[in-house]
N, C-alpha and C positions, 0 to 999 in steps of 0.2 A: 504494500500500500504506500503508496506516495502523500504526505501531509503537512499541506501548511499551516503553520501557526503565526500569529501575531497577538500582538495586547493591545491597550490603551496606556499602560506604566513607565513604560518605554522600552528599549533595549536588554536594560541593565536590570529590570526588576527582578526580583523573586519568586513572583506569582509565574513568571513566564520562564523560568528555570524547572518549574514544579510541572509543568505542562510539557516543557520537552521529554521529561522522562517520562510523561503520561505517552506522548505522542511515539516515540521511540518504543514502547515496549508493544503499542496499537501497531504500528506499522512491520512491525517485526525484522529480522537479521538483513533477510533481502529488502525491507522498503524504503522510504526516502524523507527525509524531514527537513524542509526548509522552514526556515525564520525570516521573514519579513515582517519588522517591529519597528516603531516610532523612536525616532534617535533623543528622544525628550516626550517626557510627559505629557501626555495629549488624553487625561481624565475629561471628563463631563463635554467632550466635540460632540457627541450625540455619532451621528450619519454625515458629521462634514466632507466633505472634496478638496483637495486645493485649485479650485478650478484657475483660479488669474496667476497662480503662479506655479513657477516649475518645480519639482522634488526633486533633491539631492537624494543621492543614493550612493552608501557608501557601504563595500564588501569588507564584512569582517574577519571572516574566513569562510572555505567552502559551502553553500548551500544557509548563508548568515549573515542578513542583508540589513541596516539602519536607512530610515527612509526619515527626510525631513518632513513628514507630515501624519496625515492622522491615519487612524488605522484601517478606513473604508481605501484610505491612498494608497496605503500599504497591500493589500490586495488587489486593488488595481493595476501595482508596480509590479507585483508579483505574476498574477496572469497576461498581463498583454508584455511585457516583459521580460522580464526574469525569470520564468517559469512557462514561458508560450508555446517551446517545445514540446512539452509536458506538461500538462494540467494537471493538480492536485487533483483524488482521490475524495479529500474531505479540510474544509478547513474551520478551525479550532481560534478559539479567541478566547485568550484570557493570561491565566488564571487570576483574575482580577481582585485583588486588595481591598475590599471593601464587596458589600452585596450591590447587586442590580436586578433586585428586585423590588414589586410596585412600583412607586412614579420614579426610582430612580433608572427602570427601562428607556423612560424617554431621552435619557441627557447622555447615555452612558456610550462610549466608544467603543467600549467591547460588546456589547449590544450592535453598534455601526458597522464595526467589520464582520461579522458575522452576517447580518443582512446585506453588507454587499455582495458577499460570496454569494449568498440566495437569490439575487437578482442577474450574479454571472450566472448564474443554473446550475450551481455546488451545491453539494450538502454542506451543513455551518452548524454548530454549535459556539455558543458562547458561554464560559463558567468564570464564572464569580466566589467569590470568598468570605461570605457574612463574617462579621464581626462584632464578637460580644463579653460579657465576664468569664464566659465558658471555654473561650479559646485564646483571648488576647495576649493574657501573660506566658503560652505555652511557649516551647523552645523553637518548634518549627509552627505558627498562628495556622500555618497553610494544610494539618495535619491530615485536617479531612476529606479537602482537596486533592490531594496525593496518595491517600489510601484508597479512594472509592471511587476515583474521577476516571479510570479505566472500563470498572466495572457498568457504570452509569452511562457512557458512551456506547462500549458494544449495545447493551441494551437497547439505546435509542435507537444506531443502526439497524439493529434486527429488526425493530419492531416497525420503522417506516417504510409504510407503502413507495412503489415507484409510481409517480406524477407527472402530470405534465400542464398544472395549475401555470396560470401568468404569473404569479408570484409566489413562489417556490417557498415550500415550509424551512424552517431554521428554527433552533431549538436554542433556550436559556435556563441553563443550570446554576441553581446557587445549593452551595452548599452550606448546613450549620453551621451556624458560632458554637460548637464543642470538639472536643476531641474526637479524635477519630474512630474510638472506641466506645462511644456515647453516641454515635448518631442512628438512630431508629429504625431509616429504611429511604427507602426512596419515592414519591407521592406527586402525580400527574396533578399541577394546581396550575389554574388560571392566574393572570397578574391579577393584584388586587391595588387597594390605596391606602396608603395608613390615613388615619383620619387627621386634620390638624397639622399635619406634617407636610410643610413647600420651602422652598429655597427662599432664601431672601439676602438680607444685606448688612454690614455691619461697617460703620461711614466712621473713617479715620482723617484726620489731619495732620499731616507733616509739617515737622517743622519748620521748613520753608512756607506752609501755609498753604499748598497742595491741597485738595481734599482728593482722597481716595477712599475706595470700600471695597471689603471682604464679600464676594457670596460664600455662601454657609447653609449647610442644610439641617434637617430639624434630627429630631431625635428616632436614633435607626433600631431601637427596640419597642417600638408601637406596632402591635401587630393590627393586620387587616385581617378581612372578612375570615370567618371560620373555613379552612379547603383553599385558600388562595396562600400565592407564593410567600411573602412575607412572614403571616402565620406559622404555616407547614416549617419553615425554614426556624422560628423561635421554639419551636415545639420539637427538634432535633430530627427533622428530617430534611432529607437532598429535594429540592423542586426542581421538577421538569416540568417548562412550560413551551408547550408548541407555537411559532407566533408565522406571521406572513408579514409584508411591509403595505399591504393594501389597509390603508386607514380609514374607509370608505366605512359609514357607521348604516350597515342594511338593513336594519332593524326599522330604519326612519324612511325608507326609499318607499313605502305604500304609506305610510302616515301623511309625508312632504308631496304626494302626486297631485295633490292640488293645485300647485304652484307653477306648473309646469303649464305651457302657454305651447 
């Protein structure tokens, strides 16, 4: 199996050292693991592009690529590039330092590279890393991640149908804030919202008289609805949620047919 991986952490992160050996041990002796990864920290880009400007790309070693931009770039670089001879197999986004689950799906870049794979017409998963009192002071925070993040993957392969949707399914793993040895299981949950819980701002002044401000998000142990990802994830289990990038709300397409002229 041939597999690319990328983050939103950067390069050098941790979270994306835990995920090669995930991805190495998936791809097995004979397969192929390429890293195309953001040479800097590109957290909360959402689905950006660098469309007005060009990406630097720079080879770190064999099949080990830093790209000056975000991580939908990064696979971009990767398949029309870098990898155009051969297309990845499946590609993998993470293991991301923080959860991205509920509304932090919408800001999150390893959420982004993963739906761009989904729009080249790859298979994509994206895994994230809750964080809590149950794992934060461990020795490795990422323990959970790295024990069960193999098993959780084949899973999902198996279990997806072949498609031929406009906008190709792509999967979001978060795992518990506990040890690796405390997590419960595994539980198909829809995103949810924490309630009360949005970004917002924190307005500093330099002392030059500059103003500047902090975004800041709310507190990341509010759980959401009972069976949705957030939840599942405090209650010590792995969420897998199935998502598409079509935002189209169809629920409202016979409600709203009045409007239609």
């Amino acid at each position: 199996m041939r597999i690319l991986i990328t983050n939103d952490d950067g390069i050098t992160a941790p979270g994306l050292a835990v995920l090669e050996q995930i991805a190495r041990d998936l791809a097995g002796p004979k397969g192929e693991v390429w890293v195309v990864a953001p040479a800097f920290e590109q957290s909360g880009v959402g689905h950006c592009i660098n469309y007005v400007h060009p990406t630097m790309i720079s080879e770190i070693s064999p099949r080990r690529f830093a790209a000056e931009g975000s991580p939908a770039d990064c696979v971009l670089v990767a398949l029309h590039d870098l990898m155009r001879d051969g297309l990845p197999d499946l590609v993998l986004s993470g293991v991301n330092r923080g959860n991205n689950s509920a509304e932090n799906t919408l800001y999150s870049g390893t959420i982004g590279g993963a739906m761009e794979a989904a729009l080249q017409g790859l298979p994509a998963i994206a895994l994230s890393q809750y964080y809590g009192p149950g794992n934060r002071d461990l020795e490795d925070s990422f323990e959970a991640a790295a024990t069960h993040g193999g098993d959780v993957i084949r899973r999902i392969l198996a279990a997806t149908p072949s498609e031929t949707a406009d906008y190709r399914l792509f999967y979001n793993v978060n795992f518990p804030p506990v040890a690796a040895s405390d997590v419960q299981g595994i539980k198909l949950a829809p995103q949810g919202r924490r309630p009360g819980v949005v970004f917002g701002t924190e307005p500093h002044t330099a002392p030059s008289g500059r103003r500047f401000s902090w975004i800041k998000g709310g507190d990341q142990q509010v759980m959401t609805a009972p069976g949705s990802d957030a939840a599942v994830n405090l209650e010590g289990y792995i969420s897998v949620t199935p998502m598409r990038a079509d935002l189209t709300a169809h629920e409202m397409m016979d409600s709203l047919a009045g409007i239609a002229t």
